[in-house]
N, CA, C and O atoms as a Tinker XYZ file with bonds, in Angstrom:
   396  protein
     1  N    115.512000   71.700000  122.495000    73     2
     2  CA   116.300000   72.225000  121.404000    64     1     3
     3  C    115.512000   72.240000  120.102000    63     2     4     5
     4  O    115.769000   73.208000  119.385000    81     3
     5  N    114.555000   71.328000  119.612000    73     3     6
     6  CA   113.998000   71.422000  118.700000    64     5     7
     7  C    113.281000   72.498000  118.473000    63     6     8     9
     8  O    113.295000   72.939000  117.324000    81     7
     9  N    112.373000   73.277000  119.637000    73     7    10
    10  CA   111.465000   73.820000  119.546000    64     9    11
    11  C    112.288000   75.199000  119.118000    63    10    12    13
    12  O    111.854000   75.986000  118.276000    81    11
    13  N    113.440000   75.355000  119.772000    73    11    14
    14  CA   114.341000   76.548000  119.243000    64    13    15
    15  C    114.313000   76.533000  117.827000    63    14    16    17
    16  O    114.154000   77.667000  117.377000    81    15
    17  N    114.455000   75.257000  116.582000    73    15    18
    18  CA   114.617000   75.104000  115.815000    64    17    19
    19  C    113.584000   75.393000  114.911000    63    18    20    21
    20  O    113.840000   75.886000  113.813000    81    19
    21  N    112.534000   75.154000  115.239000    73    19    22
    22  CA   111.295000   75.280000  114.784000    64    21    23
    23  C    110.885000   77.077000  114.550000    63    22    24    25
    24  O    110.371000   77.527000  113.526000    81    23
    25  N    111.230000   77.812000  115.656000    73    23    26
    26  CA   111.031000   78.922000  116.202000    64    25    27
    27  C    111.891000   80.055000  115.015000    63    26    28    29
    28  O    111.520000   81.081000  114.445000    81    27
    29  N    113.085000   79.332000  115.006000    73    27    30
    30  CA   114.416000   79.510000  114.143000    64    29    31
    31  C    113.460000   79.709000  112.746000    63    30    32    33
    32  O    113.417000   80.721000  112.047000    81    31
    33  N    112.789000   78.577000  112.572000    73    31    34
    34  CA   112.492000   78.461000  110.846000    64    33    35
    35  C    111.058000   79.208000  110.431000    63    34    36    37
    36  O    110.754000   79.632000  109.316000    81    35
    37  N    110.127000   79.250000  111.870000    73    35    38
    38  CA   108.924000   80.206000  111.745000    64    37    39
    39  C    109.735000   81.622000  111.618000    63    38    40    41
    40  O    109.111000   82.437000  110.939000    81    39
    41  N    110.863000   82.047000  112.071000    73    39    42
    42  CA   110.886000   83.452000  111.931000    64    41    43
    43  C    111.660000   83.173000  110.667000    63    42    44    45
    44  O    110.892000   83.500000  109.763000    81    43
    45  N    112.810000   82.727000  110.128000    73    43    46
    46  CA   113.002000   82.578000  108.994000    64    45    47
    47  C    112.260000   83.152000  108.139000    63    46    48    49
    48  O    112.375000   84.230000  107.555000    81    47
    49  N    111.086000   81.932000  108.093000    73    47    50
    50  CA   110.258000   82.232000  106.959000    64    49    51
    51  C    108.941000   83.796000  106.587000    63    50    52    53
    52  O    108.433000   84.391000  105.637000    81    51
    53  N    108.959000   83.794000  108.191000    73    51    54
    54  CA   108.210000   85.765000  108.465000    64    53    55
    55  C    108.990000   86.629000  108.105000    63    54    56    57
    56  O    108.523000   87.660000  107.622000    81    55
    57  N    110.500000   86.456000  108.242000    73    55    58
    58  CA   111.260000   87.058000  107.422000    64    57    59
    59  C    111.426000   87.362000  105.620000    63    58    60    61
    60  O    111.953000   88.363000  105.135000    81    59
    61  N    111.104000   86.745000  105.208000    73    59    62
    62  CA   111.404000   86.711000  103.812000    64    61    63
    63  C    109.782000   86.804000  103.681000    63    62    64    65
    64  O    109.727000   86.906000  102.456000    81    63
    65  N    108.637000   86.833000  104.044000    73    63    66
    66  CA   108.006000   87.688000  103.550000    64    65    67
    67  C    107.780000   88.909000  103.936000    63    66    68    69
    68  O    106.997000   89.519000  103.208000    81    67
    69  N    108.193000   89.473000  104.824000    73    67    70
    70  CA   108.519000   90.696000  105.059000    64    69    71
    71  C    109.526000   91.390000  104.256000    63    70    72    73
    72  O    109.358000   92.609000  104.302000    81    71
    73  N    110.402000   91.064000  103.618000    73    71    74
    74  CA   111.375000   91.042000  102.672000    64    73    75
    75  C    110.642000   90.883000  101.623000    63    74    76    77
    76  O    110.931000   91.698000  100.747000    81    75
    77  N    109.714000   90.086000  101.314000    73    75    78
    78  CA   109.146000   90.447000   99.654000    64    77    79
    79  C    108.139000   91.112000   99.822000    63    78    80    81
    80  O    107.356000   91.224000   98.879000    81    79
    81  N    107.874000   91.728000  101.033000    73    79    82
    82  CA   106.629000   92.978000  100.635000    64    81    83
    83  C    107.428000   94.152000  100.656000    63    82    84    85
    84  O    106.977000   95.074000   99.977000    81    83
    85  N    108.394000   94.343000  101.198000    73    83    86
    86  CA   109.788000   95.143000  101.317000    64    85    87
    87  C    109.877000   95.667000   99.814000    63    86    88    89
    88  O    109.651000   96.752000   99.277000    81    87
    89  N    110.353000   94.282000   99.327000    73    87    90
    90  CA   110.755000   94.865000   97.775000    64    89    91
    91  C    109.510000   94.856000   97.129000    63    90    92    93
    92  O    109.708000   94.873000   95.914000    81    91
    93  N    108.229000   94.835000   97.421000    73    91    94
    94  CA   107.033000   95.186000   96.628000    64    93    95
    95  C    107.022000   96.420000   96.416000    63    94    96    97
    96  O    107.046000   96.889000   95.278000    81    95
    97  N    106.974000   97.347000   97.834000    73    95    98
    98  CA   106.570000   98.170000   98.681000    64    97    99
    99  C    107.750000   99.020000   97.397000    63    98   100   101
   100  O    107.242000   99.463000   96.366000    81    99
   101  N    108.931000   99.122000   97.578000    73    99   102
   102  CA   110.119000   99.493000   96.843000    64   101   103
   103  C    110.573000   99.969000   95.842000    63   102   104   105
   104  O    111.215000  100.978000   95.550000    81   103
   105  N    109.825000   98.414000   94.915000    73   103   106
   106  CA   109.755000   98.891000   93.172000    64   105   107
   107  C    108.370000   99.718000   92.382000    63   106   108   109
   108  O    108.211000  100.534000   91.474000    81   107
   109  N    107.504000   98.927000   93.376000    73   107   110
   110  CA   106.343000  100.138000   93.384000    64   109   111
   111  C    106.108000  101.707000   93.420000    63   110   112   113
   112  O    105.512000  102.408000   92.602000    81   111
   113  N    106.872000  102.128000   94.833000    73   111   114
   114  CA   107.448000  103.704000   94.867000    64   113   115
   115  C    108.043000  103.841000   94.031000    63   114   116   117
   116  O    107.631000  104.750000   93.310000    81   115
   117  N    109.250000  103.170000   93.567000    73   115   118
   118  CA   110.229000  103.768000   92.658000    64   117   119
   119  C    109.268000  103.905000   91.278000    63   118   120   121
   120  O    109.577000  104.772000   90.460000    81   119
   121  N    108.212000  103.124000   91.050000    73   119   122
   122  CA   107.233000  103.269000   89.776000    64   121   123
   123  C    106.050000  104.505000   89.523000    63   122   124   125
   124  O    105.559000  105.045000   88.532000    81   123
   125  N    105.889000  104.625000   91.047000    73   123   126
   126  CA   105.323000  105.448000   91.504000    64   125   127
   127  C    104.098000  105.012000   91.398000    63   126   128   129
   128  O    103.240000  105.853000   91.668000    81   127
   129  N    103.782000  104.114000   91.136000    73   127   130
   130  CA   102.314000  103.058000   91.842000    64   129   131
   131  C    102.082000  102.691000   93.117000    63   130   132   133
   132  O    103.056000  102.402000   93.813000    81   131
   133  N    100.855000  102.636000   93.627000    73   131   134
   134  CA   100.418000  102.192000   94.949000    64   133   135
   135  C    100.797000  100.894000   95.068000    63   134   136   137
   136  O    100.633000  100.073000   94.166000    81   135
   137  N    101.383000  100.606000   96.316000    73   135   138
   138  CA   101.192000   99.032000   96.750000    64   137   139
   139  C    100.505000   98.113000   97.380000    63   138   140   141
   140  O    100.702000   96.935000   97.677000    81   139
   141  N     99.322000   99.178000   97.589000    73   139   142
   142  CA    98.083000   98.428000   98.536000    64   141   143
   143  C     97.392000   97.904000   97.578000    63   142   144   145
   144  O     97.148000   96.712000   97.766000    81   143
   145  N     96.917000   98.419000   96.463000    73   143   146
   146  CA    96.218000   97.821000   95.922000    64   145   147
   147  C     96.891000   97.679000   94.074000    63   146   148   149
   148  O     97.552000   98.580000   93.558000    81   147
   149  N     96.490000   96.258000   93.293000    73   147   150
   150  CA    96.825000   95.826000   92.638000    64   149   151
   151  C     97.762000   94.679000   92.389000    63   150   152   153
   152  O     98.430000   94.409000   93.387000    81   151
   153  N     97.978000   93.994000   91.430000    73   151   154
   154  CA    98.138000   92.272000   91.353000    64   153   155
   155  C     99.649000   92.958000   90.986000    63   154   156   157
   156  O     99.796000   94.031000   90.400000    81   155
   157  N    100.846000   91.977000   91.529000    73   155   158
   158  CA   101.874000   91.652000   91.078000    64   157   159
   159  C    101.759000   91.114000   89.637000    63   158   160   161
   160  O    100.781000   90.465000   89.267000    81   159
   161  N    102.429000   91.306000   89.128000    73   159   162
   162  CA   103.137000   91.226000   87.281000    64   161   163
   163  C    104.617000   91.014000   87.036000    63   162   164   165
   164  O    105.508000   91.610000   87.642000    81   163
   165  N    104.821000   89.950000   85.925000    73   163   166
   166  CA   105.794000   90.106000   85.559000    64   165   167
   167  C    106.202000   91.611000   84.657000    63   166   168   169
   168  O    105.398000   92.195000   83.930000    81   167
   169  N    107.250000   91.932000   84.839000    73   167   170
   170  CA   107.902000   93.398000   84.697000    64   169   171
   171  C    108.490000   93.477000   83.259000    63   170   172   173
   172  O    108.864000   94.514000   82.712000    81   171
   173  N    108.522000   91.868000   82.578000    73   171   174
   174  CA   108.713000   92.136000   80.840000    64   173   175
   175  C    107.548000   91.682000   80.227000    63   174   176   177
   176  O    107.326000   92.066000   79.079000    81   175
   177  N    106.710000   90.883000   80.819000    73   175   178
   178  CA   105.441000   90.479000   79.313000    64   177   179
   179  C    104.276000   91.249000   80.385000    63   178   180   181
   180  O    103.304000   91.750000   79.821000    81   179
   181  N    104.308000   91.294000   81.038000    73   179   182
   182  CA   103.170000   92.116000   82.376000    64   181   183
   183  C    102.184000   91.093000   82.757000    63   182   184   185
   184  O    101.296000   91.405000   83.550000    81   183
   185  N    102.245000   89.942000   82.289000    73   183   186
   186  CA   101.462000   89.110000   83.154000    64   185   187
   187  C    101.202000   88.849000   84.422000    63   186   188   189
   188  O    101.970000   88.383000   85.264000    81   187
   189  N     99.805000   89.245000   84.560000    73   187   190
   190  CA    99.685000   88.781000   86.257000    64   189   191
   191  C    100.068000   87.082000   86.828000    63   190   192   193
   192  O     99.874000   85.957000   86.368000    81   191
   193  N    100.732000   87.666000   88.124000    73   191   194
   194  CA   101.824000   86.224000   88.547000    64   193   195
   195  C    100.464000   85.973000   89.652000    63   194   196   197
   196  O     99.735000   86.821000   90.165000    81   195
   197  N    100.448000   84.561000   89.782000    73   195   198
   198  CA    99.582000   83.760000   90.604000    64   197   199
   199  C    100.228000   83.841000   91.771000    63   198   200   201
   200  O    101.232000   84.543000   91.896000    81   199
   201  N     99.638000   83.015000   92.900000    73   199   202
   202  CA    99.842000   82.539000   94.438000    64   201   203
   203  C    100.772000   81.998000   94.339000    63   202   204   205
   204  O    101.609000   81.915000   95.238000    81   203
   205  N    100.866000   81.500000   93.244000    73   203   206
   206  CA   102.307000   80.197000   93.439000    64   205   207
   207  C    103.758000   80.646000   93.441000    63   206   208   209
   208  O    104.707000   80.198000   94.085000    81   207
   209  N    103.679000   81.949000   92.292000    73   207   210
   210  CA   104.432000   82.327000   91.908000    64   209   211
   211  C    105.530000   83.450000   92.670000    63   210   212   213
   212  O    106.634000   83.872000   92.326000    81   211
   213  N    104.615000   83.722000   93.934000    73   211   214
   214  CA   104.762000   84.771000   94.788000    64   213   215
   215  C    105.478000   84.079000   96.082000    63   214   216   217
   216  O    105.915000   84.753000   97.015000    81   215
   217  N    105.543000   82.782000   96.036000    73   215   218
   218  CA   105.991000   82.204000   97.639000    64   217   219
   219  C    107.745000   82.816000   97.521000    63   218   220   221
   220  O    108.520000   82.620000   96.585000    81   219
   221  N    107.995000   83.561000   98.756000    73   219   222
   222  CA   109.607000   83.925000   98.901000    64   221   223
   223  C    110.256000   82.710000   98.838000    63   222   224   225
   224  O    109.887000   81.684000   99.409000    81   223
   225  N    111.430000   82.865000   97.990000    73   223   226
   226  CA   112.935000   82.223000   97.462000    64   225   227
   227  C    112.094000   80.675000   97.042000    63   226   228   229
   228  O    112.743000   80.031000   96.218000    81   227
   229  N    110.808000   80.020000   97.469000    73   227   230
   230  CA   110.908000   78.777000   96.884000    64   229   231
   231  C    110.601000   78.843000   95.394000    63   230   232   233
   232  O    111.047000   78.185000   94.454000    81   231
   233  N    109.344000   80.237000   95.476000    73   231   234
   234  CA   109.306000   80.249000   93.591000    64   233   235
   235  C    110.394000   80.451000   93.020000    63   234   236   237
   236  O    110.719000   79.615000   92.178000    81   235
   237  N    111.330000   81.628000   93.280000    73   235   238
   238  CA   112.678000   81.960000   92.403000    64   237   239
   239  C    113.027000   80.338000   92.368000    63   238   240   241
   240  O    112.874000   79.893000   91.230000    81   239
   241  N    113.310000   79.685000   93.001000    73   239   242
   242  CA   114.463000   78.351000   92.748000    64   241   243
   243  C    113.368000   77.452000   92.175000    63   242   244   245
   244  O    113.852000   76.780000   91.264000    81   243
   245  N    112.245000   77.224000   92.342000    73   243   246
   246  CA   111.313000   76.339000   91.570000    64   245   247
   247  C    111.105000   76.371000   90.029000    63   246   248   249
   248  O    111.021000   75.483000   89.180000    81   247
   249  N    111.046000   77.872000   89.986000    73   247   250
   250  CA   111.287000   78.610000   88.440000    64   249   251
   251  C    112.423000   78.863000   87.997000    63   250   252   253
   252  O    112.650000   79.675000   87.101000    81   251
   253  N    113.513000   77.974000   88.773000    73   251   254
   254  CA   115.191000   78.243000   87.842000    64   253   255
   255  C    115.336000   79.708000   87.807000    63   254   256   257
   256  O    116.187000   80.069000   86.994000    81   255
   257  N    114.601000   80.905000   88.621000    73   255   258
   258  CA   115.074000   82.139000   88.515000    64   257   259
   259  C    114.155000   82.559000   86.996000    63   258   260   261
   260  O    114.966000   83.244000   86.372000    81   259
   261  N    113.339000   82.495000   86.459000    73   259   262
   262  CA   112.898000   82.578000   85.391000    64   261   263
   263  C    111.220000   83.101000   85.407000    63   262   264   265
   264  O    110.439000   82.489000   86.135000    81   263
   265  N    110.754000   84.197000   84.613000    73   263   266
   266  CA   109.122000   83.914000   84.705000    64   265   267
   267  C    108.394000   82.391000   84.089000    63   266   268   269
   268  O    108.750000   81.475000   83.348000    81   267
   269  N    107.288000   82.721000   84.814000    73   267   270
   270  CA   106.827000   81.275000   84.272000    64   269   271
   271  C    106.392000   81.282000   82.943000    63   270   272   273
   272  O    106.420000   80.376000   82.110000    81   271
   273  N    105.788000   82.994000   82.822000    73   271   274
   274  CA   104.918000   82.763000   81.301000    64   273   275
   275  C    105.831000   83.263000   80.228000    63   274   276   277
   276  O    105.575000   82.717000   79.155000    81   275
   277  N    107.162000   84.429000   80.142000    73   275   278
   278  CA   107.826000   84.725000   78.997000    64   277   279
   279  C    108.986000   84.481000   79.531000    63   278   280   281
   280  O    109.720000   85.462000   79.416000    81   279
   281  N    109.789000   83.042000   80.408000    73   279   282
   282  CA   110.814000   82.599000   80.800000    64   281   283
   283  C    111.768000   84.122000   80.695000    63   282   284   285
   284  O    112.978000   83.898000   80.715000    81   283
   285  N    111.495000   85.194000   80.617000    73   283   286
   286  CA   112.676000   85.556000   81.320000    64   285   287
   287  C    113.146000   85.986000   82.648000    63   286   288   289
   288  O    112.418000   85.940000   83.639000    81   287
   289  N    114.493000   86.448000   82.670000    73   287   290
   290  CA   115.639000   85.800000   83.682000    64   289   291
   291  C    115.114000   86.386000   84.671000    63   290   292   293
   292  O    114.154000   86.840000   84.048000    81   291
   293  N    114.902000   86.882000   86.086000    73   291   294
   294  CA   114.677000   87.702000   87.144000    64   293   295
   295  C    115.731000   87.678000   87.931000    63   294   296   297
   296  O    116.509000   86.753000   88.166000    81   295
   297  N    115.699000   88.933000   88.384000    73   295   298
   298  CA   117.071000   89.775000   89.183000    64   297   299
   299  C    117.082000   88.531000   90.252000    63   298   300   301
   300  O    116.230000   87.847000   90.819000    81   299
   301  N    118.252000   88.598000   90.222000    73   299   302
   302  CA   118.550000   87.871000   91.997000    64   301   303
   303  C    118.665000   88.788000   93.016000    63   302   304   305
   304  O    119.133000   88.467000   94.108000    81   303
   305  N    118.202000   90.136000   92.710000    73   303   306
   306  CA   117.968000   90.522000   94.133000    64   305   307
   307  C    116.936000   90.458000   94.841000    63   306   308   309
   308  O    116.980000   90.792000   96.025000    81   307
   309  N    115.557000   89.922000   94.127000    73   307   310
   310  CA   114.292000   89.487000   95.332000    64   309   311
   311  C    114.645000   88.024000   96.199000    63   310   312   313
   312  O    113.952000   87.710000   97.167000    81   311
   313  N    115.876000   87.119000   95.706000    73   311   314
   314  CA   115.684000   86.101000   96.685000    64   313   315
   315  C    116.360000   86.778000   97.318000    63   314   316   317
   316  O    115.856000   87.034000   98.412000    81   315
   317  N    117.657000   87.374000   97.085000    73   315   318
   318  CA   119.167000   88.262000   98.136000    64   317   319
   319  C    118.383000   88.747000   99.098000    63   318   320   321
   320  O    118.340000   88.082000  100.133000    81   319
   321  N    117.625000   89.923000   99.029000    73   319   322
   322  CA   116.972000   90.363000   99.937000    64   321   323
   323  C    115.906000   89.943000  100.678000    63   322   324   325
   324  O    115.769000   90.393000  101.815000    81   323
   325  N    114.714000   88.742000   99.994000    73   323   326
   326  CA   114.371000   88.181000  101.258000    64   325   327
   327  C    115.334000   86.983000  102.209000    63   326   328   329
   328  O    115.226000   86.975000  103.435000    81   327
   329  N    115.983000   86.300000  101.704000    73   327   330
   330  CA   116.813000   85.697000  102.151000    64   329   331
   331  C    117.602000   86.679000  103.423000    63   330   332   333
   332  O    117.324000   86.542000  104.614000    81   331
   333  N    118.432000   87.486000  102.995000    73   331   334
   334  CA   119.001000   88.429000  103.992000    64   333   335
   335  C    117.835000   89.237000  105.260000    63   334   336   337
   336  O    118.022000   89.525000  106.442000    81   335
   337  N    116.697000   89.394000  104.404000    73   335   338
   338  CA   115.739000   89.629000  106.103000    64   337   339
   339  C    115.210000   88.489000  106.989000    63   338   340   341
   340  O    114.967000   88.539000  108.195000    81   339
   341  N    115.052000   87.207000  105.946000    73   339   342
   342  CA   114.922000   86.477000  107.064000    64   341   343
   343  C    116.258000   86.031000  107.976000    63   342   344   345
   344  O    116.068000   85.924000  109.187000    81   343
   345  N    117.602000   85.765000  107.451000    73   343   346
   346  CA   118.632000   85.812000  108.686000    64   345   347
   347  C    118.595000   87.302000  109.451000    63   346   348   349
   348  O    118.907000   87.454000  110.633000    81   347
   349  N    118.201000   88.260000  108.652000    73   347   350
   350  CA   118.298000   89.240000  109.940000    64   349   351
   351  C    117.145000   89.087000  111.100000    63   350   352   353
   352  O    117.269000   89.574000  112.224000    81   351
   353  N    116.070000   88.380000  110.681000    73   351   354
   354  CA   115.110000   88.048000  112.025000    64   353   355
   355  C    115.482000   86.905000  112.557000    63   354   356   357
   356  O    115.246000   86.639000  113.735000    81   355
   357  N    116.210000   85.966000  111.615000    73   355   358
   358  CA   116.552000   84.890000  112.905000    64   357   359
   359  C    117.544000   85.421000  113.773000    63   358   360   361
   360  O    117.363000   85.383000  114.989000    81   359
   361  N    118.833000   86.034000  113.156000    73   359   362
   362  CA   119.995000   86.787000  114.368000    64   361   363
   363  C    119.426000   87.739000  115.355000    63   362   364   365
   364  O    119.741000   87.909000  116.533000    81   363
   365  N    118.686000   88.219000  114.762000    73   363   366
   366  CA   117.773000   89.481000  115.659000    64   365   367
   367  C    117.580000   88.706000  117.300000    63   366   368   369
   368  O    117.915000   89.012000  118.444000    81   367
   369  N    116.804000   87.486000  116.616000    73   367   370
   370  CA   116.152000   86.642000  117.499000    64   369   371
   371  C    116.952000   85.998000  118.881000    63   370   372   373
   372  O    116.517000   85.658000  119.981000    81   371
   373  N    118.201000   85.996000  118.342000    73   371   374
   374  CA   119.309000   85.183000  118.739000    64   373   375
   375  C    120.330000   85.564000  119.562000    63   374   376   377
   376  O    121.116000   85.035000  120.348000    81   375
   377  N    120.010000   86.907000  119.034000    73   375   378
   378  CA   121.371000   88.390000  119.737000    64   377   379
   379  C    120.245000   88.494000  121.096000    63   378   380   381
   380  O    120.775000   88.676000  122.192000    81   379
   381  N    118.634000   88.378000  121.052000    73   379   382
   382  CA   117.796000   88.723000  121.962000    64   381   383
   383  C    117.882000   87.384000  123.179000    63   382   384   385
   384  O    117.350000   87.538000  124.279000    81   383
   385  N    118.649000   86.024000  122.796000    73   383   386
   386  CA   118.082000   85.603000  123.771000    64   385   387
   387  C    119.829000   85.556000  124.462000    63   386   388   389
   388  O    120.162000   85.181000  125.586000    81   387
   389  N    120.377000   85.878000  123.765000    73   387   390
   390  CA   122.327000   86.366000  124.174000    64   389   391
   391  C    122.116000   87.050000  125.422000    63   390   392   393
   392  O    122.933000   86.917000  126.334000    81   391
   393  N    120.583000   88.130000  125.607000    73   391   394
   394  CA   120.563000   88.968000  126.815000    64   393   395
   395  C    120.304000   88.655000  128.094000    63   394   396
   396  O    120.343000   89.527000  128.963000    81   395
């Protein structure tokens, strides 16, 4: 049972970064910038955001939802949506072994 659990939290977490390249991929088109190449930025002072800053849903909640360098607020829809792809790969996962 554990190993189910484990399995559970590796796809979890492949989930939600698939979900934040999702919404990379997203706001980028909608900017009409490439997403292959170039550094993530905050979207009000344009500072380039580090490694740290980029980990799905633990930065949003580490940073109170906030940038790090001009504290302001960030949408709650990058945790909503990686959050929501990673339960859709764990159910995915789950409906698959239902068969």
């Amino acid at each position: 049972m554990t190993e189910l659990y484990l399995i559970l939290l590796l796809l979890f977490v492949l989930g939600c970064v698939v979900g934040s390249f999702l919404n990379v991929v997203a706001d980028r088109t909608a900017r009409e910038e490439g997403f292959v190449k170039g550094k993530s930025k905050c979207e009000e002072c344009g500072q380039s955001l580090k490694p740290a800053d980029l980990i799905p849903l633990f930065s949003f909640l580490f940073l109170k939802g906030k940038c790090r360098y001009c504290k302001n607020k960030l949408s709650y829809y990058y945790p909503i949506s990686e959050m929501l792809s990673g339960l859709m790969f764990v159910f995915t996962y789950l409906a698959y072994l239902s068969f």
